[in-house]
C-alpha positions as a Markdown table, in Angstrom:
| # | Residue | x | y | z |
|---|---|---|---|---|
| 1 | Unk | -153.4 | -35.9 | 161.2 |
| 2 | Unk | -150.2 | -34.5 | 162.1 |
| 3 | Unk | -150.2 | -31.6 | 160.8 |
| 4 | Unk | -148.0 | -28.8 | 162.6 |
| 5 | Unk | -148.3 | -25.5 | 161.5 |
| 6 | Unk | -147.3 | -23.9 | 164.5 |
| 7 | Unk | -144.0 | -25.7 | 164.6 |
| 8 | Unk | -143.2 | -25.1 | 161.0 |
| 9 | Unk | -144.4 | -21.3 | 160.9 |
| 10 | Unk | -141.3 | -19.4 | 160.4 |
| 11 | Unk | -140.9 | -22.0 | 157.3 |
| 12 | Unk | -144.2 | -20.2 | 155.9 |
| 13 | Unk | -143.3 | -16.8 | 156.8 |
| 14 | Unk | -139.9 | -17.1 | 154.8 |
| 15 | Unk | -141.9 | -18.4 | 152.1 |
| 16 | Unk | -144.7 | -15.5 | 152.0 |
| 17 | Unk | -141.9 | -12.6 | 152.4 |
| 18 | Unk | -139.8 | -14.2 | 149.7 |
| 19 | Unk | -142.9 | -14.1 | 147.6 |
| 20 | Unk | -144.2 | -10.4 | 148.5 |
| 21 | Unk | -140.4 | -9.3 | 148.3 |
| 22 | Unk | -140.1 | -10.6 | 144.8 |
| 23 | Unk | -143.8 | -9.0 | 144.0 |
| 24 | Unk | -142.6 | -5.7 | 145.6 |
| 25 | Unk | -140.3 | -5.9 | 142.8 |
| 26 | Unk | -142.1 | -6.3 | 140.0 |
| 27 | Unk | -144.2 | -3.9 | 141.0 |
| 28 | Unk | -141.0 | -1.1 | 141.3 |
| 29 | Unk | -139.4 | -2.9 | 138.1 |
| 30 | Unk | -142.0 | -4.8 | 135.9 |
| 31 | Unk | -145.2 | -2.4 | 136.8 |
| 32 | Unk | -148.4 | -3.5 | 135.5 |
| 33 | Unk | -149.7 | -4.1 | 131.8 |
| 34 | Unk | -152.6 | -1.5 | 132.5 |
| 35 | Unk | -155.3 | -1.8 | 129.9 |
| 36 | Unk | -158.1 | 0.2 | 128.1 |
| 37 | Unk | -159.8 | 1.1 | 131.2 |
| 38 | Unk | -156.1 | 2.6 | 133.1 |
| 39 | Unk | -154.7 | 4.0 | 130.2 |
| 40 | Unk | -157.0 | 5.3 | 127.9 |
| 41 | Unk | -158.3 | 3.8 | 124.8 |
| 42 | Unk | -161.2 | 3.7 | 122.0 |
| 43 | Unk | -164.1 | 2.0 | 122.0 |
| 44 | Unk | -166.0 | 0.8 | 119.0 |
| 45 | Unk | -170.0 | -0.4 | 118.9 |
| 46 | Unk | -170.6 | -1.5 | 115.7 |
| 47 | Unk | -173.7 | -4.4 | 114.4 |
| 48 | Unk | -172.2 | -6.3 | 111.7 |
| 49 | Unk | -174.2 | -7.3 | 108.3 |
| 50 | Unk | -173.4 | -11.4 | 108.5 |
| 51 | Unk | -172.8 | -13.2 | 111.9 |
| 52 | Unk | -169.3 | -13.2 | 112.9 |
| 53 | Unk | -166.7 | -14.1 | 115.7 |
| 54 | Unk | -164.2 | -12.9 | 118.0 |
| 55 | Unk | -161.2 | -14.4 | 115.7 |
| 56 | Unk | -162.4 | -13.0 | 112.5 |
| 57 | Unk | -162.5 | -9.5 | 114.0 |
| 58 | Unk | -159.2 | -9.5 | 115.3 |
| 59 | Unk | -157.6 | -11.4 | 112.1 |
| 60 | Unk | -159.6 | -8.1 | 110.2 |
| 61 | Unk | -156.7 | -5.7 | 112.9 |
| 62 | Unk | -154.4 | -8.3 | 112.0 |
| 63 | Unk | -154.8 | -7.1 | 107.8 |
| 64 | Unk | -155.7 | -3.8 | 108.6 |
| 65 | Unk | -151.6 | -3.5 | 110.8 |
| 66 | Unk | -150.0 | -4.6 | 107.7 |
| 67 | Unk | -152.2 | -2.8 | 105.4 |
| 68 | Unk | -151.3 | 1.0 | 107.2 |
| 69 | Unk | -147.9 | -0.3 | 108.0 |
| 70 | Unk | -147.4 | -0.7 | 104.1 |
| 71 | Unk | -148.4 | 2.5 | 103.7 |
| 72 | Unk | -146.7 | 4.5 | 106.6 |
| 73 | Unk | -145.8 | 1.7 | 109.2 |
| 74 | Unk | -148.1 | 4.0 | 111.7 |
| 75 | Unk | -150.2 | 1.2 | 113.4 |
| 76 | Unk | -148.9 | 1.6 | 116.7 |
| 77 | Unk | -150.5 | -1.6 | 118.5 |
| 78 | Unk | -150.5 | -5.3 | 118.4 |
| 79 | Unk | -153.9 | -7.1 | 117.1 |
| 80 | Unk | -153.7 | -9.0 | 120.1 |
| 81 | Unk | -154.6 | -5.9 | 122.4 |
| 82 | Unk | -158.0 | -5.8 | 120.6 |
| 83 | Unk | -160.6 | -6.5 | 123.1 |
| 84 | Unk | -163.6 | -7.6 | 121.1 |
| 85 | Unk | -166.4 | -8.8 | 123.4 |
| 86 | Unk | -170.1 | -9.7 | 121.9 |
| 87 | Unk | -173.2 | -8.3 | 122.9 |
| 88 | Unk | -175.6 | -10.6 | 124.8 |
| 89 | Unk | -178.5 | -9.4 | 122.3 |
| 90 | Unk | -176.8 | -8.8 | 119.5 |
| 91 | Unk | -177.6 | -12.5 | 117.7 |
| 92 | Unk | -173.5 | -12.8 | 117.2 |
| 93 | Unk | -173.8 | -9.6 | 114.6 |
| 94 | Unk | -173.3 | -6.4 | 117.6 |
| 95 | Unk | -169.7 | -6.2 | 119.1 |
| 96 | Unk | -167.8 | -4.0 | 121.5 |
| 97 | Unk | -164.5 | -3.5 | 120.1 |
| 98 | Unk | -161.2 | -2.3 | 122.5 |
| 99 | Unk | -157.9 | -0.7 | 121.6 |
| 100 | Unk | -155.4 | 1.4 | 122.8 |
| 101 | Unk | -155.4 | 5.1 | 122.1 |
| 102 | Unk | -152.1 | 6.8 | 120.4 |
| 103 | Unk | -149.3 | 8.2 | 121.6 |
| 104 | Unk | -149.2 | 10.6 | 118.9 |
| 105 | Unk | -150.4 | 14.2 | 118.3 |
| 106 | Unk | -154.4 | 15.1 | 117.5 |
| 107 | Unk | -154.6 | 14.8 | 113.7 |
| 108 | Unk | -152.5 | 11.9 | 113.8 |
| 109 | Unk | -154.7 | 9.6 | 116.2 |
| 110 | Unk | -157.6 | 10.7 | 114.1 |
| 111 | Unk | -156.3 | 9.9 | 110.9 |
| 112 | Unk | -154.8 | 6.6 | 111.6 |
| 113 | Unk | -158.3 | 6.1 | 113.7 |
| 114 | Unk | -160.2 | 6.5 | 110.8 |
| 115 | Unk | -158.5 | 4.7 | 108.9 |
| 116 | Unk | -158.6 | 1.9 | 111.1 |
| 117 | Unk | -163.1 | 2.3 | 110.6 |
| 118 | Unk | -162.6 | 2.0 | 107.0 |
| 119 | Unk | -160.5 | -0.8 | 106.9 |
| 120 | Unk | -163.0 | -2.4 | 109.4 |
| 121 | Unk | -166.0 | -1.5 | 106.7 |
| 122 | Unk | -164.4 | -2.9 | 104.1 |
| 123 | Unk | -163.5 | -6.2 | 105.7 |
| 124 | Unk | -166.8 | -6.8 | 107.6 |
| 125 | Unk | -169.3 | -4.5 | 106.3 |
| 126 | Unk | -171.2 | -3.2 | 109.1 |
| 127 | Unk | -174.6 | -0.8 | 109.2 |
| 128 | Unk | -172.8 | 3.0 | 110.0 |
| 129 | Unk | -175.7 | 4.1 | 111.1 |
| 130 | Unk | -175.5 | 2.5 | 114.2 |
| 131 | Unk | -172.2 | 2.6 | 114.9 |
| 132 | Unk | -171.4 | 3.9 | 118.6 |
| 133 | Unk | -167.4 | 5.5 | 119.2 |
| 134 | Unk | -166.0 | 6.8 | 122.3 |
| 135 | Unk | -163.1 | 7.2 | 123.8 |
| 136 | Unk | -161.3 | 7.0 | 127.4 |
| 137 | Unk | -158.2 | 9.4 | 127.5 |
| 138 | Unk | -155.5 | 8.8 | 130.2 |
| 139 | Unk | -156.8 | 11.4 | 133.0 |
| 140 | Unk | -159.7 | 9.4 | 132.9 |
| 141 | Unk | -157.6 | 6.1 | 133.2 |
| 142 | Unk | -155.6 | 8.0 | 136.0 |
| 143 | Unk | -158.7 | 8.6 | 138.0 |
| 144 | Unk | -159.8 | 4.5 | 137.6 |
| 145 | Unk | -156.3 | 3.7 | 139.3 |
| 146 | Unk | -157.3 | 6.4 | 142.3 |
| 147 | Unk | -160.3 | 5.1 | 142.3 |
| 148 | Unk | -158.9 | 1.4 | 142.1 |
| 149 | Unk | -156.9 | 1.9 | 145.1 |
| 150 | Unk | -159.3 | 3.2 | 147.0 |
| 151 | Unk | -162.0 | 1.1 | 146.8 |
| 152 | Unk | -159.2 | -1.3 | 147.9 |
| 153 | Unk | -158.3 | -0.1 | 150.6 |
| 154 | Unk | -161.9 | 0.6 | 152.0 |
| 155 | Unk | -162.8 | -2.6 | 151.6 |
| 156 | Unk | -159.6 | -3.4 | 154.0 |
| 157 | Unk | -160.7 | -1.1 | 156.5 |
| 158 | Unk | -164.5 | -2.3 | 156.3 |
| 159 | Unk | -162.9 | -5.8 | 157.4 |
| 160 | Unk | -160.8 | -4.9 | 160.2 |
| 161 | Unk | -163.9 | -2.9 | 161.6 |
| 162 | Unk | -166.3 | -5.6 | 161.5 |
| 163 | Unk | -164.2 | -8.5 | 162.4 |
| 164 | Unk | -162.7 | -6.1 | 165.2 |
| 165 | Unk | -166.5 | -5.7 | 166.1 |
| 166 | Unk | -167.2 | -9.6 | 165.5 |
| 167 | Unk | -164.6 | -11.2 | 167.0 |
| 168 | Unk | -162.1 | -9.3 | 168.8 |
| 169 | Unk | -158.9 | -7.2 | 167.7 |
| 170 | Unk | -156.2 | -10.0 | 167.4 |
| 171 | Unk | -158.5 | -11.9 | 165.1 |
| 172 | Unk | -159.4 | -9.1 | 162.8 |
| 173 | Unk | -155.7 | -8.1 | 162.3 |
| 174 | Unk | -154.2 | -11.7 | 161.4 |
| 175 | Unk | -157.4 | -11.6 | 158.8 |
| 176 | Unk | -156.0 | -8.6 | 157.4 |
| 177 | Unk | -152.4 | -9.8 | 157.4 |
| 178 | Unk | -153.5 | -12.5 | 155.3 |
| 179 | Unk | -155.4 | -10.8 | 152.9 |
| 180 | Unk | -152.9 | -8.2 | 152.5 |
| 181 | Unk | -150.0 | -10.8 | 151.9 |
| 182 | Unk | -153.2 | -12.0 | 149.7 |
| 183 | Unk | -153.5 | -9.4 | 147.6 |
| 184 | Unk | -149.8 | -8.3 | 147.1 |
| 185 | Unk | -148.7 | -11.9 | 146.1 |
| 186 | Unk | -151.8 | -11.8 | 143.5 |
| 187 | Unk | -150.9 | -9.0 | 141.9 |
| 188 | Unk | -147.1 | -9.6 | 141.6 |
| 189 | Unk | -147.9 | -12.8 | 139.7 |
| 190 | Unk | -150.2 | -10.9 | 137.7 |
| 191 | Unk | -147.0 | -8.3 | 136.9 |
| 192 | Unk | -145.0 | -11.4 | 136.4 |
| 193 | Unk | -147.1 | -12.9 | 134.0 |
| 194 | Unk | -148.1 | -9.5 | 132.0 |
| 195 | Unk | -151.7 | -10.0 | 132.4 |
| 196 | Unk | -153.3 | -7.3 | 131.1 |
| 197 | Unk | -154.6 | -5.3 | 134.5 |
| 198 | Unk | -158.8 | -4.1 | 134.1 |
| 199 | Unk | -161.8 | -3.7 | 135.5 |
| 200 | Unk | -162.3 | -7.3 | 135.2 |
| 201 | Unk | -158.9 | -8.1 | 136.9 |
| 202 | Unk | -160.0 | -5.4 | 139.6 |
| 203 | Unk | -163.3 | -7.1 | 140.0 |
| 204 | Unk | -161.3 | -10.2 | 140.8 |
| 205 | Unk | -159.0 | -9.3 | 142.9 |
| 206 | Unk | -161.6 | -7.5 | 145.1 |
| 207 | Unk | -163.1 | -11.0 | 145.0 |
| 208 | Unk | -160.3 | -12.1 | 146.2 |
| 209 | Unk | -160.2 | -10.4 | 149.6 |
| 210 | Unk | -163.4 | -11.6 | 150.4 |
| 211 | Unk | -162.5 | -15.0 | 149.9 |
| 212 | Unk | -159.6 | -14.9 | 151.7 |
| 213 | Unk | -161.3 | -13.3 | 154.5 |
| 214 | Unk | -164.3 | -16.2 | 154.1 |
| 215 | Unk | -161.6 | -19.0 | 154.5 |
| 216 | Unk | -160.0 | -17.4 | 157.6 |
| 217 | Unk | -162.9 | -16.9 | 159.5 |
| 218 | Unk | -164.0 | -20.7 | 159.4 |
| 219 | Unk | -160.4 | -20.9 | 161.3 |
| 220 | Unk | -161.0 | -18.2 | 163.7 |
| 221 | Unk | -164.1 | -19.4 | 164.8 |
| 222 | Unk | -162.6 | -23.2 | 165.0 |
| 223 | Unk | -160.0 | -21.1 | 167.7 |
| 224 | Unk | -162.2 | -19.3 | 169.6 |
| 225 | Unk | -164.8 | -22.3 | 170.0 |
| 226 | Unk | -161.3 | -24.4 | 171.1 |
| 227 | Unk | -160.4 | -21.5 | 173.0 |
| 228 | Unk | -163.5 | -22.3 | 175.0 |
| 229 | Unk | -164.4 | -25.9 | 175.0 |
| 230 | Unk | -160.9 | -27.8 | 174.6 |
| 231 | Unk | -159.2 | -28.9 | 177.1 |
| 232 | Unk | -155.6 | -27.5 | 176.0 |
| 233 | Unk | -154.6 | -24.2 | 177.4 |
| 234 | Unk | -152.1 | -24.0 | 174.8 |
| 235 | Unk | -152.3 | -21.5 | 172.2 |
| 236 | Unk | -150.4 | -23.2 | 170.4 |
| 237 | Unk | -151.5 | -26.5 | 170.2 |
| 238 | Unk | -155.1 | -24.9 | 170.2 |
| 239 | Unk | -154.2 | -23.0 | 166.5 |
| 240 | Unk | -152.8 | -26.4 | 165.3 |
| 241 | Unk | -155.9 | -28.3 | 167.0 |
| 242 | Unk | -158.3 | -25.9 | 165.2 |
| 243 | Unk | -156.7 | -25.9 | 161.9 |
| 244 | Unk | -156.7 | -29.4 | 161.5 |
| 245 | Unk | -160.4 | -29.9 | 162.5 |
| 246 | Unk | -160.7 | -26.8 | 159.7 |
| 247 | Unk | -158.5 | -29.1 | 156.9 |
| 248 | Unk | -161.5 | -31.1 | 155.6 |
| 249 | Unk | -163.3 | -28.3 | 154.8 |
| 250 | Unk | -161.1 | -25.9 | 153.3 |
| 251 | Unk | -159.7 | -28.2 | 151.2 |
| 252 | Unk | -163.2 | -29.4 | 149.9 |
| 253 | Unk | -164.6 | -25.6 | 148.9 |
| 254 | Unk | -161.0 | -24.9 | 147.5 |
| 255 | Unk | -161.2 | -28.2 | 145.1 |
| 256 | Unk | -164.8 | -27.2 | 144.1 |
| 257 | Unk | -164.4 | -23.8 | 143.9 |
| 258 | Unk | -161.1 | -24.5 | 141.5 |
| 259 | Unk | -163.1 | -26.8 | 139.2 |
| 260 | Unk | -165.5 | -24.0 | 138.6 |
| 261 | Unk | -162.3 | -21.3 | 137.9 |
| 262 | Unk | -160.3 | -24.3 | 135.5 |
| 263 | Unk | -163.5 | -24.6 | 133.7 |
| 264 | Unk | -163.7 | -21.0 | 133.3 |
| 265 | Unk | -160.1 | -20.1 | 131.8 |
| 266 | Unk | -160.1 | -23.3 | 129.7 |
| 267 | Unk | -163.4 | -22.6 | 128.2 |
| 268 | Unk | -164.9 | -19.1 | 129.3 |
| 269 | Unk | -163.5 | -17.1 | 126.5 |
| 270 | Unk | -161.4 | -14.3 | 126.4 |
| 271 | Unk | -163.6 | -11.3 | 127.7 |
| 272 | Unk | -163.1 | -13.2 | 131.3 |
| 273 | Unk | -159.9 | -15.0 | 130.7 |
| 274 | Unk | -158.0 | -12.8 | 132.6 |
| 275 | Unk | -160.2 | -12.6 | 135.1 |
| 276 | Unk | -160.8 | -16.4 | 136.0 |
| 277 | Unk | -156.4 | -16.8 | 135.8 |
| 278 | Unk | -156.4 | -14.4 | 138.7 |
| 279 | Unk | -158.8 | -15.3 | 140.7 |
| 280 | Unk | -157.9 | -19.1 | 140.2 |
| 281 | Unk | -154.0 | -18.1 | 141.5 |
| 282 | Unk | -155.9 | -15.7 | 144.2 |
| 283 | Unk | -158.1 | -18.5 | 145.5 |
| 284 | Unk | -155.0 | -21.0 | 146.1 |
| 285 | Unk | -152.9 | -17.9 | 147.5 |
| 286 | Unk | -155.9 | -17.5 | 149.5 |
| 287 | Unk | -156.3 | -20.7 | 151.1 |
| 288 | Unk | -152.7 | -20.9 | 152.0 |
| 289 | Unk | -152.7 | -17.4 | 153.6 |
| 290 | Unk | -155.7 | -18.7 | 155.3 |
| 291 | Unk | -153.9 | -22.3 | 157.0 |
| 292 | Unk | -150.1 | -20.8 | 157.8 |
| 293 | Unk | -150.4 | -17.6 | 158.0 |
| 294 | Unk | -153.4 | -16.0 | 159.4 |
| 295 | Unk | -154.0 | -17.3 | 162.8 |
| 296 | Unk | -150.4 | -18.2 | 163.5 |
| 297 | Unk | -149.0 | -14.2 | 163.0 |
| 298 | Unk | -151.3 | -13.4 | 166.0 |
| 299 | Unk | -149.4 | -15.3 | 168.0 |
| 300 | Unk | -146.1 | -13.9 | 167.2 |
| 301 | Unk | -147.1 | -10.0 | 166.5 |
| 302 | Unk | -149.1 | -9.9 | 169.6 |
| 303 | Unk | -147.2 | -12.7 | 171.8 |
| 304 | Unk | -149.9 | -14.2 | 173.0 |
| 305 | Unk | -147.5 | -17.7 | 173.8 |
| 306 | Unk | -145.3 | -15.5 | 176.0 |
| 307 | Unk | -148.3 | -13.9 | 177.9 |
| 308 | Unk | -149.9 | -17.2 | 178.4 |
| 309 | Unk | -146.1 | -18.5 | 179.9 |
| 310 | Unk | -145.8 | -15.8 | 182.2 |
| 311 | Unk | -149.3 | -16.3 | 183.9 |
């Protein structure tokens, strides 16, 4: 297979910073559609009388919006920002309910809030008495987002110190290149697209880094076993030697591992939706990052070509 990524880098790398440029962006211009768990919302627990759905619940918001926006035209969010998730036990009767919290003063929000319960009642009768409410107010969102980030960017460090530890420093930082340009093409697309951005987004886009880092690994060890039984001397032709003999396999766990994802935002329901789209878009960025970018940015940031020319 000829198959030059070496030769063709540069191609790549316009490709990737056009892509991170464009998510920088986004980012600065777009933001992110942060939801209940970022920027504070309510939370309902409630065990309905009769068996119901997700799509009868959020077509009960849907009457309930024009019902107080008849009145007062105070319903301040769209039925499809509910976030109505079923409880494993709960026989299709016990639901978690999400929605935003108001930008409005204190009597307000708990007017139009219980309002919002009675309306509920009266559509799908539910038992009161167990009935659970809570709420997660915007300090509490802005801590998640620290807490986001940080978690983040430990789990960077974590990897540069063990690959640094595993393999040796050149290795560990083209890893971290890639999951880096990773993680800020991921999240663009996920500003792009308006996805909304929770714990189960987070959760896959922590995912994400260690797939990327899984997929760049099987490369670096393809180089350093090269490095040490082939007969090049080339660095070069020893990345694009190694990176062919990894092809076969990255493409087979990519293809599997993309079934599995397709399956799961066709037919895994909403409560995950948004987290099998992004880390179905993560696990392609992923294993692109991992071909033409990871092991060919050592070469360049660190020179190793030019060192190997002058000895």
């Amino acid at each position: 297979m000829n198959f030059k990524v070496m030769k063709n880098r540069k191609t790549y790398y316009f490709f990737s910073l056009a892509l991170i440029v464009a998510s920088i962006l986004l980012f600065l211009i777009k933001g992110f559609n942060y939801g209940i768990d970022f920027k504070g919302g309510n939370i309902i627990r409630v065990t309905f009388d009769k068996e119901t759905n997700e799509t009868e619940i959020k077509a009960a918001f849907t009457k309930i919006k024009d019902k107080i926006n008849a009145d007062s035209n105070r319903f301040y969010f769209s039925p499809d920002q509910v976030v109505v998730q079923a409880v494993a036990e709960g026989k299709q009767r016990e639901f978690i309910i999400q929605y935003p919290v108001a930008n409005l003063d204190t009597k307000s929000t708990s007017e139009i809030h219980d309002t919002i319960l009675e309306e509920l009642s009266t559509l799908l009768p539910y038992d009161r008495s167990t009935r659970e409410i809570s709420n997660v107010g915007p300090t509490l969102g802005d801590e998640m987002k620290k807490q986001a980030l940080q978690a983040a960017f430990l789990s960077v460090i974590g990897i540069l110190l063990y690959l640094g530890y595993r393999f040796d420093f050149h290795s560990a930082s083209g890893v971290i290149v890639a999951v880096v340009h990773d993680l800020l093409i991921v999240l663009g697309f996920i500003s792009l697209m308006g996805i909304e951005f929770d714990t189960t987004v987070l959760a896959a886009v922590l995912t994400l880094l260690g797939y990327s880092v899984n997929n760049s690994i099987v490369i670096f060890d393809r180089i350093r076993e090269n490095k040490r039984i082939s007969k090049q001397t080339n660095m070069l032709e020893i990345i694009d030697e190694s990176v062919i003999q990894s092809l076969s396999r990255t493409a087979n766990t990519t293809f599997t591992t993309l079934l599995a994802l397709i399956a799961l935002v066709l037919y895994g329901g909403s409560s995950i939706h948004n987290f099998s789209v992004a880390l179905t878009i993560g696990c392609v960025v992923g294993t692109y990052s991992s071909l033409v970018i990871a092991a060919p940015c050592i070469v360049d940031i660190f020179g190793l070509h030019k060192k190997e020319k002058s000895a």
